[in-house]
C-alpha positions in Angstrom: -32.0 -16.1 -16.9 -34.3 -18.6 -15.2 -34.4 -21.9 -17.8 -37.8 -23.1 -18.7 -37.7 -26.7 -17.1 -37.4 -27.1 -13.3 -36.0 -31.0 -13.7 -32.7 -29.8 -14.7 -32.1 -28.6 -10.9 -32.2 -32.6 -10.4 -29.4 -33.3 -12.8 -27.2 -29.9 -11.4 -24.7 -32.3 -9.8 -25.2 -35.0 -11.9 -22.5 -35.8 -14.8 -23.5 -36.8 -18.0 -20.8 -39.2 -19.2 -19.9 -38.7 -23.2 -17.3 -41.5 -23.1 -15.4 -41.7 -25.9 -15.2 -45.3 -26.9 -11.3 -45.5 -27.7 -10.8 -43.6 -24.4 -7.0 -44.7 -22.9 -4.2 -44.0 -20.5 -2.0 -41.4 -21.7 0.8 -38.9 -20.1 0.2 -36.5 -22.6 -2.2 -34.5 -24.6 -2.7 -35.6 -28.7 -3.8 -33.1 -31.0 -5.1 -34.1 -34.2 -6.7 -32.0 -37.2 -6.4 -28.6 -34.7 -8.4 -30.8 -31.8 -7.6 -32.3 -28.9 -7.7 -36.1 -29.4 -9.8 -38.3 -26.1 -6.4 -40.2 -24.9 -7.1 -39.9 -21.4 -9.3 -42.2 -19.4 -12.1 -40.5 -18.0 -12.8 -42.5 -15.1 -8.6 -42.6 -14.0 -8.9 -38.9 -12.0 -8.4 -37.5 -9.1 -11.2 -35.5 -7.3 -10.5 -33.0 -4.3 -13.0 -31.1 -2.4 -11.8 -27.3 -0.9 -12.2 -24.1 0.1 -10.9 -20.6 -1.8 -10.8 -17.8 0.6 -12.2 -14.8 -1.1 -11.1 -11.1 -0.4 -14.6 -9.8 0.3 -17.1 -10.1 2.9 -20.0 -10.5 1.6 -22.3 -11.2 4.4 -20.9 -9.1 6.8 -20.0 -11.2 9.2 -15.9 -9.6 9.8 -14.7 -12.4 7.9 -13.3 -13.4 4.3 -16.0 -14.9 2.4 -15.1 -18.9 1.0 -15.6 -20.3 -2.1 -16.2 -24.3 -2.6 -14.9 -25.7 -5.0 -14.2 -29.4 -6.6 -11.6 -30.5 -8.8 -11.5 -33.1 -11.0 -8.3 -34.1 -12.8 -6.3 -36.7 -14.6 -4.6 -39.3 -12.9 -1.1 -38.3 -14.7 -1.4 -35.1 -13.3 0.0 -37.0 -10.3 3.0 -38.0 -12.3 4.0 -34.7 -13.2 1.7 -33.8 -15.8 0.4 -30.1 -15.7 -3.2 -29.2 -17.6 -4.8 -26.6 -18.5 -8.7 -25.8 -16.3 -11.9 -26.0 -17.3 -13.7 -24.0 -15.0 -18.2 -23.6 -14.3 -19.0 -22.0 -11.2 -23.0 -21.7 -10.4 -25.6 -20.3 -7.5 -27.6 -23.6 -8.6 -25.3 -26.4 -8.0 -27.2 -26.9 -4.4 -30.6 -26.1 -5.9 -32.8 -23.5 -5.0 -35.6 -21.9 -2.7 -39.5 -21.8 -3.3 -39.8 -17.9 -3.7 -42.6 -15.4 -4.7 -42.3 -13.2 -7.8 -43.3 -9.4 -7.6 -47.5 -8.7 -8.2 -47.1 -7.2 -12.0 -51.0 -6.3 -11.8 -50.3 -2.8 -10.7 -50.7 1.1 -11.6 -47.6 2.7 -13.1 -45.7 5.3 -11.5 -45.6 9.2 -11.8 -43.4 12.1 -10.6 -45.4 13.6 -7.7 -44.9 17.4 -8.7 -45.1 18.7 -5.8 -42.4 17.4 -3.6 -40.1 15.4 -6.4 -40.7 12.2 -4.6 -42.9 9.4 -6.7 -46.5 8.5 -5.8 -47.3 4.5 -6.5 -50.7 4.0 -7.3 -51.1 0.5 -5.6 -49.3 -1.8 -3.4 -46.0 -3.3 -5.0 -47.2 -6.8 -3.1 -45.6 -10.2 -3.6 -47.7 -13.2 -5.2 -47.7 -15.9 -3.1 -48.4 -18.6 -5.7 -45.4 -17.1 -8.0 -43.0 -19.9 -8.5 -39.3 -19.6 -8.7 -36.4 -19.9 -10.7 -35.8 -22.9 -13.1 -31.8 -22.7 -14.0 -30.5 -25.1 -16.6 -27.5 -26.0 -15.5 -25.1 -28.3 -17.7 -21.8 -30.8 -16.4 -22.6 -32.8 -19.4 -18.8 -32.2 -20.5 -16.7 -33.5 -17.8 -15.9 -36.8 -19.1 -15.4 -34.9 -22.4 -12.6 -32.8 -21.2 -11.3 -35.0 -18.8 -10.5 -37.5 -21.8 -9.0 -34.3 -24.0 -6.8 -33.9 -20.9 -8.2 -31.2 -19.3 -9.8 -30.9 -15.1 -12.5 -29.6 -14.7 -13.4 -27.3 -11.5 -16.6 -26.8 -10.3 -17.0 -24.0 -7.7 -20.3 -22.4 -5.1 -21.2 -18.9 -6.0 -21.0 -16.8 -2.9 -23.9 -17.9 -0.6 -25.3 -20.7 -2.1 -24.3 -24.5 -1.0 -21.0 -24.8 1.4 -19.9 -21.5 0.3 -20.0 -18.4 2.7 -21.2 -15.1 1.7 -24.5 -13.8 0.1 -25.7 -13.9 -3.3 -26.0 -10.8 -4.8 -26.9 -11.1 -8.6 -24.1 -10.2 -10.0 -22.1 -7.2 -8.3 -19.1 -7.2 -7.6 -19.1 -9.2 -4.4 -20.1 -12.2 -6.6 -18.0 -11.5 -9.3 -14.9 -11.6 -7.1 -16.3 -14.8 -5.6 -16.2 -16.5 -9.0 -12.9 -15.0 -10.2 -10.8 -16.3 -7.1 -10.8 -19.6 -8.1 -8.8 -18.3 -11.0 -6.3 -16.7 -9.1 -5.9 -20.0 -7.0 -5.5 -22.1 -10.0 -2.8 -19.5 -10.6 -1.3 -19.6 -7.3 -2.5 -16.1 -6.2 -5.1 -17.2 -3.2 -5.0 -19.3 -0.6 -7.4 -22.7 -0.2 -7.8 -24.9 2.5 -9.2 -28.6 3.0 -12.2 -29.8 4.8 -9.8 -30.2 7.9 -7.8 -27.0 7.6 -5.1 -27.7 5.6 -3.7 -25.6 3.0 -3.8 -26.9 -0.5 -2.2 -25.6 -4.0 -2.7 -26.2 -7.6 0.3 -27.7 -8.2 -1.0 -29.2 -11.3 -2.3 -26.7 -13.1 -1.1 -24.7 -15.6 -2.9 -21.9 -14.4 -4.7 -21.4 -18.2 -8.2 -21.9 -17.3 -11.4 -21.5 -19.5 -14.4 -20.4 -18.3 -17.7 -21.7 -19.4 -21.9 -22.1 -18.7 -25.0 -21.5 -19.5 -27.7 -18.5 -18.6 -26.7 -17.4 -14.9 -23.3 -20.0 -15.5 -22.7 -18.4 -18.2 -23.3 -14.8 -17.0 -20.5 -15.4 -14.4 -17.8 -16.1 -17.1 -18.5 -12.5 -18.8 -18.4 -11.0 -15.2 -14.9 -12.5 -14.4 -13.1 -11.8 -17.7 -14.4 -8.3 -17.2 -12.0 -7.6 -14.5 -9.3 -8.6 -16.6 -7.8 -11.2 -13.9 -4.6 -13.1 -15.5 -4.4 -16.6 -16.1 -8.4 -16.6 -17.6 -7.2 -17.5 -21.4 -11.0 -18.0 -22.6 -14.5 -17.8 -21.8 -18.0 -19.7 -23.5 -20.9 -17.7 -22.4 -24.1 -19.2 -23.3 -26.8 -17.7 -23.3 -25.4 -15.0 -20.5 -26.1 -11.8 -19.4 -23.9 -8.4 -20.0 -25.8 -5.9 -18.3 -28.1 -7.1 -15.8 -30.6 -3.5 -16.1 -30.9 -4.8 -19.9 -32.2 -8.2 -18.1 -34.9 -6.8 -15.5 -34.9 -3.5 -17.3 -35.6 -1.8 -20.7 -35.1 2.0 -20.8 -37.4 2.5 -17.7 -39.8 -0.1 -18.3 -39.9 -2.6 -15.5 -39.9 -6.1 -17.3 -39.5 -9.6 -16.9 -37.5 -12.5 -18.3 -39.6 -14.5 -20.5 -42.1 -16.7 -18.8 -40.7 -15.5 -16.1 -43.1 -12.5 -14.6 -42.6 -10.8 -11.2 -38.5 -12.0 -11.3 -36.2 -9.4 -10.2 -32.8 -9.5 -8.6 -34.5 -9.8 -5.1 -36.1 -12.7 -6.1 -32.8 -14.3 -7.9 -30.6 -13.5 -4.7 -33.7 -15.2 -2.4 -33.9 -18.2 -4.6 -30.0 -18.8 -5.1 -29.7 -18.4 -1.2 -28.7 -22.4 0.0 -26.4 -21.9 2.2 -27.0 -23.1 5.6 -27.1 -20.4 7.6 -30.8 -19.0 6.7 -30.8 -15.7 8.4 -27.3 -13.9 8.1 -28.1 -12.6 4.4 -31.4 -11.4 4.6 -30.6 -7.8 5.5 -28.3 -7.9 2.4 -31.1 -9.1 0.0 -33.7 -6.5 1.2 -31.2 -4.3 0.5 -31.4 -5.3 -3.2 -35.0 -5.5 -2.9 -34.6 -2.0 -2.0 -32.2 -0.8 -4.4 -33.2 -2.4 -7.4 -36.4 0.3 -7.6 -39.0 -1.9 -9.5 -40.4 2.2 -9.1 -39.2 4.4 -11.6 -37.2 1.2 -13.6 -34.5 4.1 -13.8 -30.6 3.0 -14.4 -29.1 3.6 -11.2 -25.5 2.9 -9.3 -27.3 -0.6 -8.5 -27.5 -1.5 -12.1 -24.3 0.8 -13.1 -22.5 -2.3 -10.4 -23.6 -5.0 -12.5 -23.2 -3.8 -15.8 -19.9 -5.8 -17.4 -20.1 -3.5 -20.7 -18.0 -0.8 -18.4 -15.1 -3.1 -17.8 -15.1 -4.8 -21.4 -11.6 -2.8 -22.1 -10.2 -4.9 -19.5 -11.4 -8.6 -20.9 -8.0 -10.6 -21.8 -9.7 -13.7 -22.6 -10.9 -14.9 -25.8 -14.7 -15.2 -26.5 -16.6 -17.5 -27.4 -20.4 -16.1 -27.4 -23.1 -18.8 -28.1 -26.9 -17.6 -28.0 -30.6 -18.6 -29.0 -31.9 -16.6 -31.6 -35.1 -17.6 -30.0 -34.2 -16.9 -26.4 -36.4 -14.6 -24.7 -35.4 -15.8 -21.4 -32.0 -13.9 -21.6 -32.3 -11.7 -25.1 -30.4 -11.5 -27.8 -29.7 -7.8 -26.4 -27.2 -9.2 -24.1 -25.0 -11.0 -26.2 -25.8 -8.5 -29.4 -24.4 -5.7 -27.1 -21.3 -7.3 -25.5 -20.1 -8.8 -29.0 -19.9 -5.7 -30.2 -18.1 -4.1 -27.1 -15.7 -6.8 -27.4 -15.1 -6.0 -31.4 -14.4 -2.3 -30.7 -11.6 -3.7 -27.9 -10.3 -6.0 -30.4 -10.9 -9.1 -28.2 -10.5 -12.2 -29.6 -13.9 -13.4 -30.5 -16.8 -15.7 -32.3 -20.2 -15.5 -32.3 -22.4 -19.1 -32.3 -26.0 -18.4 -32.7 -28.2 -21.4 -33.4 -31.7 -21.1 -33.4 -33.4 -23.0 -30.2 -34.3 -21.1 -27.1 -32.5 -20.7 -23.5 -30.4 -23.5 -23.5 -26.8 -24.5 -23.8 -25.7 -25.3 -27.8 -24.9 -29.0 -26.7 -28.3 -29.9 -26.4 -29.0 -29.6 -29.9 -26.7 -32.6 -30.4 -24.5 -30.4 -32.8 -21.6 -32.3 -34.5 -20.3 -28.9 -35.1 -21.0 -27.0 -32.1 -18.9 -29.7 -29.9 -16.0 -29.3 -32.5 -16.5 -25.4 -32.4 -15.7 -25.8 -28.4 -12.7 -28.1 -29.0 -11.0 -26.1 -31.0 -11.5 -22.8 -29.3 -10.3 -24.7 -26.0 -7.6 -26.4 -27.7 -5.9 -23.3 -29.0 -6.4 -20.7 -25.9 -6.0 -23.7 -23.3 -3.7 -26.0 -24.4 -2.1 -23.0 -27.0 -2.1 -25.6 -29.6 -2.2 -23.1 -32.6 -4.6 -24.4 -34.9 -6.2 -20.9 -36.5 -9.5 -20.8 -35.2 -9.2 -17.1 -34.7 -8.6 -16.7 -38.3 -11.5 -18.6 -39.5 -15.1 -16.8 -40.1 -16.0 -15.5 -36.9 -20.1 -15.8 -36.9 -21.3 -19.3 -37.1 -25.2 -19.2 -37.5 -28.1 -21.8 -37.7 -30.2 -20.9 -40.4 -34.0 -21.4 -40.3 -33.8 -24.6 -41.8 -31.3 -26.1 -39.2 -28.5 -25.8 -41.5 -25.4 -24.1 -40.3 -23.5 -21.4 -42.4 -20.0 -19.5 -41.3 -19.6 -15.7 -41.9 -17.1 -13.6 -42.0 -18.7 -11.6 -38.9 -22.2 -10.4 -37.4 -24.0 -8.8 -38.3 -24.2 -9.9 -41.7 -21.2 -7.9 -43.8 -23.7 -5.5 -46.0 -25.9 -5.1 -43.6 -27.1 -0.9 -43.5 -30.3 0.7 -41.7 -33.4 1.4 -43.9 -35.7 3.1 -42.4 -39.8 2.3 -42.9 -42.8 4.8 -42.5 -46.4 4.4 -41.8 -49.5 4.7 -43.5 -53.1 4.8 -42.6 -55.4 2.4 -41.2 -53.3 1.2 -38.6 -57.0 -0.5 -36.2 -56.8 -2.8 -38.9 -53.8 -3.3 -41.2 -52.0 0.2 -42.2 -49.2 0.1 -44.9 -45.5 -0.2 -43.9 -43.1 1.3 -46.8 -40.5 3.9 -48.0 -43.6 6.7 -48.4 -44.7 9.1 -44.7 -47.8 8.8 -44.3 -50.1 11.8 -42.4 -52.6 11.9 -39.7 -52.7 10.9 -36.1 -54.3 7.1 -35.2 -54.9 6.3 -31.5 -55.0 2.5 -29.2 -56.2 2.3 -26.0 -54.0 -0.2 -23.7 -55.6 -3.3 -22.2 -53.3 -5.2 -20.7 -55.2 -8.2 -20.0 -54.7 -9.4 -23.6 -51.5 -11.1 -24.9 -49.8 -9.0 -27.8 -50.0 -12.8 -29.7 -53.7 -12.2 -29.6 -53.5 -8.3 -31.0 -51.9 -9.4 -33.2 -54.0 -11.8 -34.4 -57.4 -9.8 -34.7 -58.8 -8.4 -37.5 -59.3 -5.4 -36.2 -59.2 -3.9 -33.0 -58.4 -0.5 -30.5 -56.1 -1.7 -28.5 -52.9 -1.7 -31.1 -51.9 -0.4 -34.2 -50.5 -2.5 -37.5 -48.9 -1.7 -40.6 -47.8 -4.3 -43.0 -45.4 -4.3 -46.5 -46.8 -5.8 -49.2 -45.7 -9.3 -49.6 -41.7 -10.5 -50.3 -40.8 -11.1 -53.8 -37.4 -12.8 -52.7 -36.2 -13.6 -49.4 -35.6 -10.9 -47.1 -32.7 -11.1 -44.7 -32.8 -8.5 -41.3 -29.4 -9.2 -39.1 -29.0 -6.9 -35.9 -30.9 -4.5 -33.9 -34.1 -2.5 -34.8 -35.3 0.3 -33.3 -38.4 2.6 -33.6 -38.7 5.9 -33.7 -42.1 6.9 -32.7 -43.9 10.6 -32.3 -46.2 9.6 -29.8 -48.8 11.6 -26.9 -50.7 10.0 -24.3 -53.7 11.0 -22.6 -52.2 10.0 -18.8 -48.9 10.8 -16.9 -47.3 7.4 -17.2 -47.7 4.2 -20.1 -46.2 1.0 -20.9 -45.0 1.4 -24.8 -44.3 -1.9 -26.5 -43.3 -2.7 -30.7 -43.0 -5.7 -32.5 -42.0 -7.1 -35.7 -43.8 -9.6 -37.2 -44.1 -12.1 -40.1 -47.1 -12.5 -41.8 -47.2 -16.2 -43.6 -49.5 -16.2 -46.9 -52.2 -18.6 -44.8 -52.6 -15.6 -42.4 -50.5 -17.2 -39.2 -48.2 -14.5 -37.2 -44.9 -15.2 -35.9 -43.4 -12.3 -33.4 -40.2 -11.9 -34.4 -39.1 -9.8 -32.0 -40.2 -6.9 -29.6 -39.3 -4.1 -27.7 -40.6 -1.8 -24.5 -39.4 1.6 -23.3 -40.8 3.7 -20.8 -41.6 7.2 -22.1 -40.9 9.4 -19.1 -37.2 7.9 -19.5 -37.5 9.3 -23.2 -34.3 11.2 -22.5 -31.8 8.9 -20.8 -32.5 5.3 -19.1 -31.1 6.8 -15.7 -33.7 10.0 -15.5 -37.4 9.9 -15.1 -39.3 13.1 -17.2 -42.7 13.6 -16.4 -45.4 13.5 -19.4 -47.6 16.0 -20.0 -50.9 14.6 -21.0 -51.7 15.1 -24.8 -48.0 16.4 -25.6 -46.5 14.9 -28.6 -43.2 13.2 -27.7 -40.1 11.7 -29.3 -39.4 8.0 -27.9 -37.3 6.0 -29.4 -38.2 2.1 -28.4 -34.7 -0.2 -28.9 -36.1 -3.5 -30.3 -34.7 -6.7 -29.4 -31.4 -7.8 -31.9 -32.2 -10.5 -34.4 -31.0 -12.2 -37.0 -34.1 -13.5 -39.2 -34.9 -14.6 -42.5 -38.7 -13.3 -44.0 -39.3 -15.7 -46.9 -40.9 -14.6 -50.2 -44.3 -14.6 -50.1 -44.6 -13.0 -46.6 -45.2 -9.7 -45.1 -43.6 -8.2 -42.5 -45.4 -5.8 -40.3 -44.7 -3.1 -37.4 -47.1 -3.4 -34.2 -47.3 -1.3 -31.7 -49.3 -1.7 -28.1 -48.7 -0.2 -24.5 -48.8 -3.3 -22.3 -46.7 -6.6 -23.2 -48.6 -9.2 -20.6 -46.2 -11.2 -20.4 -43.3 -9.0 -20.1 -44.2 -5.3 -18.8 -46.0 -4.3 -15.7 -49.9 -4.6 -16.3 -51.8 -1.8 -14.9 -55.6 -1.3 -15.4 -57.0 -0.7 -18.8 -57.6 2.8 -20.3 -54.5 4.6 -20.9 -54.8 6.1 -24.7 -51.7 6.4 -27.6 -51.8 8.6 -30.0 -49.3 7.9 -32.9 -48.5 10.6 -35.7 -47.7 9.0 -38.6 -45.7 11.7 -40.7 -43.3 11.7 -38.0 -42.7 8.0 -36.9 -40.4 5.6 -38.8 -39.1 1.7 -38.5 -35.3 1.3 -38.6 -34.2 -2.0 -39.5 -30.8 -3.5 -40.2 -31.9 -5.4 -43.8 -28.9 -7.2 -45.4 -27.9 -5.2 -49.1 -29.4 -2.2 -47.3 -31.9 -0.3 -49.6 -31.2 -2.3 -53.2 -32.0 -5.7 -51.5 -35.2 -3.7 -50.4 -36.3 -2.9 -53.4 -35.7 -5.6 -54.9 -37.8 -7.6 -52.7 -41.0 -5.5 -52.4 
């Protein structure tokens, strides 16, 4: 959630101006090839600083939480012209706090049998040298709205800058927050200048799109889940659906990428800039609390800020952009919310390109920027220029080139399933044929699963590899591993990845996945493990769309600890894997013919 560059929190405020070079005065939007044409003059607006009164009170303080917000809009919407709203709202626009992450180097956690309560085996302490959250934030697109004849609003999450409330990563306090500047640009809530007075959105036409990236972008999802009227369209990039699936993975406490220790305490403490410093600490040691970095169990906490329960309720239409390579925020999120939103029959497109965490317009994409134009021109202006019956999966390709789909995943895509064979310490096989016996690992999470991966041999995972790729091999969706597994103690991290083996012997994780085995039977309940009892745990592995070229090999690792994404405890915990009865699911495009066709 958490970018990977701290210097965009300097720029957060800043707009980046895309002038268009024939930019002019105009009374009236121009549409041109199904686009919105840059008629208005950027720089001719008018800008207006306010206050929406929220119905919640966040901070508990007997009051209705507020909301700033800026506008920016056209000059001729003070001549009568009424536009439609571009709208990013953000915890970051005022920065952020220096703030610990959670110690990671600690014992996992068993049922203590003989009271039901859980026994930790160390201290769950903070790291005082942990640094905090780096959000990429993105205004780059004012000027290029404003000139298409659009405003652009900019509001304060709840708690952070000269908004009241707390922050409270992403319940439904926050939501509201963000969601009542819709219902103001729709004439539904009341807003009030600096000095008090009331002030209306005359000039709106009360369609408003919402859009941003990571946390900016998780805020869109979370306000079109409630269904609120007048929110035409939303552009989550790179956003969060389920915030459990974020900190979370069926049990297993983990961590964002590159981003170890963060949980939602640590978000709420970092986003927390407005200036009174003490009235919502009670309510963020409360999450602290709640969030239960113990057990990693799904809980009424998570159940609060899970936007896949509301999707039925979602009016606007979606346009979901993510990095294939993001392990910041995964591919789970936006994988698992497209979907939802295809069984609702939601309006939709999915945009994935293949850069990390970051918003689609730094890649400097001709057609990304067109992509947005026309989904904005149709749903905001309702200039009907069929962009929802065009393909509705746009994907960069390994190559950087861009191909259109008719959906995702890939149309012919079907599960295979994969089975193990001997010799797993160094390099088992991986193919249609079970094979038998039991082959062990002993955790050490002090080395990096890149490094695993990497040696020749060793105890501490297990690999099995195909034989290399006669033709290209195409994998589009989620994988998931099915694994007949015992361990020697009560409690284990349990990590898989997919890999591609290049001819010269370099790796590439392609994806991964974690699970927690004593939440082997649902994500919300903890089962204790009996030592040496073979289990059943299914480990979800992380969506993907990925092309193996010919000539590689694609192989199936499992290790306990992930260092840079699980909890780490000590060394020692042993695996046992039973081969007959483990198998690789993977969504391969043709299904089983373009399998064996290509092995």
């Amino acid at each position: 959630m958490r970018g990977a560059r701290r210097v965009a929190l300097l720029t957060a405020v800043l707009v980046l101006p895309f002038l268009p070079a024939t930019a002019q005065a105009a009374e009236g939007p121009v549409f041109k090839d199904g686009e919105a044409q840059p008629v208005f003059d950027p720089k001719d607006v008018v800008k207006e600083s306010l206050w929406v009164r929220a119905p919640v009170d966040s901070d508990r303080d007997g009051k209705d939480d507020e909301v700033y917000t800026e506008v920016v809009r056209p000059r001729a919407t003070e001549r009568g012209l009424k536009v439609p709203v571009v709208y990013m709202v953000s915890p970051y626009f005022s920065g952020g706090n220096d703030v610990a992450n959670h110690n990671v180097d600690v014992e996992l956690y068993v049922p203590d049998k003989r009271n039901g309560r859980l026994l930790k085996a160390s201290a769950d302490e903070r790291v005082a040298a942990a640094v905090g959250p780096n959000p990429i934030i993105s205004t780059r697109y004012e000027a290029y709205f404003i000139s298409r004849g659009y405003a652009v609003v900019y509001a304060e999450s709840l708690g952070t800058g000269k908004s009241t409330g707390c922050p409270t990563t992403g319940d439904v306090n926050e939501t509201i927050g963000a969601r009542v500047v819709v219902d103001w640009l729709n004439g539904r809530a009341s807003a009030r200048t600096a000095t008090g007075e009331a002030i209306k959105a005359t000039w709106s036409t009360g369609k408003t799109g919402m859009m941003g990236v990571s946390y900016n972008g998780t805020l869109p999802n979370a306000v079109a889940s409630t269904g609120v009227r007048g929110l035409e369209a939303i552009v989550p990039i790179a956003a969060i659906s389920s915030w459990y699936d974020y900190y979370r993975a069926d049990g297993a406490v983990v961590a964002p990428g590159t981003f170890q220790g963060e949980d939602a305490d640590v978000l709420a403490e970092y986003v927390y800039t407005r200036a009174d410093r003490e009235i919502c600490k009670p309510i963020i040691a409360e999450i602290a609390k709640d969030q239960d970095r113990i057990t990693g169990d799904y809980s009424k906490f998570w159940d609060d800020r899970n936007y896949l329960n509301d999707v039925r309720k979602v009016r606007a239409a979606v346009l979901a952009v993510h990095g294939l390579n993001d392990w910041n925020v995964k591919m789970t999120h936006v994988e698992q919310w497209y979907e939802a939103l295809k069984k609702n029959g939601v309006p939709r497109k999915i945009w994935l390109h293949q850069s990390g965490h970051t918003d689609a317009d730094t890649l400097r994409s001709v057609e990304w920027r067109r992509t947005l134009n026309r989904w904005f021109t149709q749903y905001l202006w309702g200039h009907r220029n069929g962009v929802d019956k065009e393909p509705k999966a746009t994907l960069q390709r390994e190559d950087k080139t861009w191909v259109d789909e008719k959906d995702w995943p890939a149309p012919g895509t079907s599960d295979v399933q994969l089975r193990l064979t001997a010799g797993g310490s160094a390099k088992g096989g991986l193919g249609v044929r079970p094979g038998k016996g039991v082959e062990k690992l002993t955790d050490d999470a002090t080395k990096t699963a890149e490094s695993l991966i990497d040696q020749a041999t060793s105890p501490h995972r297990l690999s099995y590899t195909t034989e290399p790729t006669q033709k290209p091999l195409r994998l589009s969706g989620k994988s998931t591993a099915h694994l007949r597994i015992a361990f020697d103690r009560p409690a284990a991290n349990v990590t898989t990845l997919l890999v591609d083996r290049a001819p010269d012997g370099k790796s590439h994780v392609i994806t991964r996945g974690s699970t927690d085995p004593q939440n082997r039977e649902r994500p919300d309940k903890t089962s204790p493990i009996k030592p040496g009892k073979f289990y059943d745990v299914d480990v979800p592995i992380v969506p993907d769309d990925y092309v193996l070229k010919a000539g590689h090999r694609l192989e199936f690792v499992l290790i306990s600890s992930d260092y840079d994404y699980t909890l780490r405890p000590k060394p020692g915990v042993g695996l046992s894997l039973d081969l007959a009865r483990t198998k690789v699911e993977l969504p391969v495009v043709g299904g089983w013919r373009a399998l064996f066709q290509t092995f």
